[in-house]
SEPA-424888 format. One record per residue (C-alpha): y, z, x. Coordinates in steps of 0.001 Angstrom, whole numbers, padded with zeros to 6 digits, always signed. Each point is the difference from the previous one (the first is absolute). Layout:
residues N
YZX;...
end
This chain:
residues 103
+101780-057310+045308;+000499+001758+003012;+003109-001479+002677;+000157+000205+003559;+003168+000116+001626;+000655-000021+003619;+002685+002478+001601;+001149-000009+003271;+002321+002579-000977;-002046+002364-001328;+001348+003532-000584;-001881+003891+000039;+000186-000278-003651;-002551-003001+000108;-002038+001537+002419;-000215+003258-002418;-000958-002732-002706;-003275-000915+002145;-000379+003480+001926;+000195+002470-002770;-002422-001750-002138;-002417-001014+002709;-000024+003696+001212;-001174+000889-003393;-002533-002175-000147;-000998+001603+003251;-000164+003482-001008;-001830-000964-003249;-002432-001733+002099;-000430+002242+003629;+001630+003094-001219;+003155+001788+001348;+001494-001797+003243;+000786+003095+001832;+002939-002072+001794;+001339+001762+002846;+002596-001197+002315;-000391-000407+004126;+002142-000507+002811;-000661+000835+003507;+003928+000006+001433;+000693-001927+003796;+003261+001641+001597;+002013-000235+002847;+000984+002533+002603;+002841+000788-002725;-001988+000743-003000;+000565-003366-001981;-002546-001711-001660;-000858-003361+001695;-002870-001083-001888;-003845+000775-000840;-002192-000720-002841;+000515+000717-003363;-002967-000066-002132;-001712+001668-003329;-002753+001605-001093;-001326-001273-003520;-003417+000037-001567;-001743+001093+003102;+001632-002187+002283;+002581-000323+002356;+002057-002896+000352;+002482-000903+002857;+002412-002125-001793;+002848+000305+003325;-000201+000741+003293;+003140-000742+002729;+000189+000988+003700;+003317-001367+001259;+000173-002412+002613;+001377+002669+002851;-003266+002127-000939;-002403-002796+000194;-002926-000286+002772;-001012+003132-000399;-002672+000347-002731;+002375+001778-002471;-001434-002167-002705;-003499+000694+000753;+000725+003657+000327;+001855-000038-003032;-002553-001727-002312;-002978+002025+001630;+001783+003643-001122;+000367-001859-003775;-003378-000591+000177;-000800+003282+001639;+001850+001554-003482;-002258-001918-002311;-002930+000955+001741;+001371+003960-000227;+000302-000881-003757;-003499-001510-000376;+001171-003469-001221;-002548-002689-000042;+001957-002487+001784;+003054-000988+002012;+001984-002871-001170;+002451-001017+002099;+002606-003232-001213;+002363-001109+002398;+001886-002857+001473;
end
């Protein structure tokens, strides 16, 4: 009989334990993923990385899973800019949709 157990601790090697068979079943399903990694980089006059949106494409799609404009940079539609030129890339790549997840 199957047991559910809560963790509030839970480590990568239990997310590998959901991801790596649920990933599977994906590709069995909807074929290769074609995961690709994106970032579009926000620096300062010096060249550091501040923020910006990190996101993936996967099965057609791309998905914004973090995007941070720091507080100094703020009122100045960095984040809009920053998600339109992800979504600018997906359309250059022909994806079917834009899915952007953020808090």
């Amino acid at each position: 009989m199957p047991v559910l157990e809560m963790k509030s601790d839970a480590s990568e090697d239990d997310r590998k334990a959901i991801a790596i068979p649920l990933l599977a079943f994906n590709d069995s399903k909807a074929g290769q993923d074609g995961y690709k990694p994106l970032a579009i980089l926000l620096r300062d006059d010096a060249g550091e990385i501040q923020g910006g949106p990190w996101a993936k494409y996967y099965y057609n799609w791309l998905f914004v899973g973090l995007l941070f404009v720091p507080e100094a940079m703020r009122g100045q539609q960095l984040g809009a800019k920053l998600l339109a030129q992800a979504e600018q890339m997906g359309q250059r790549r022909k994806l079917r949709r834009d899915l952007a997840r953020y808090l």
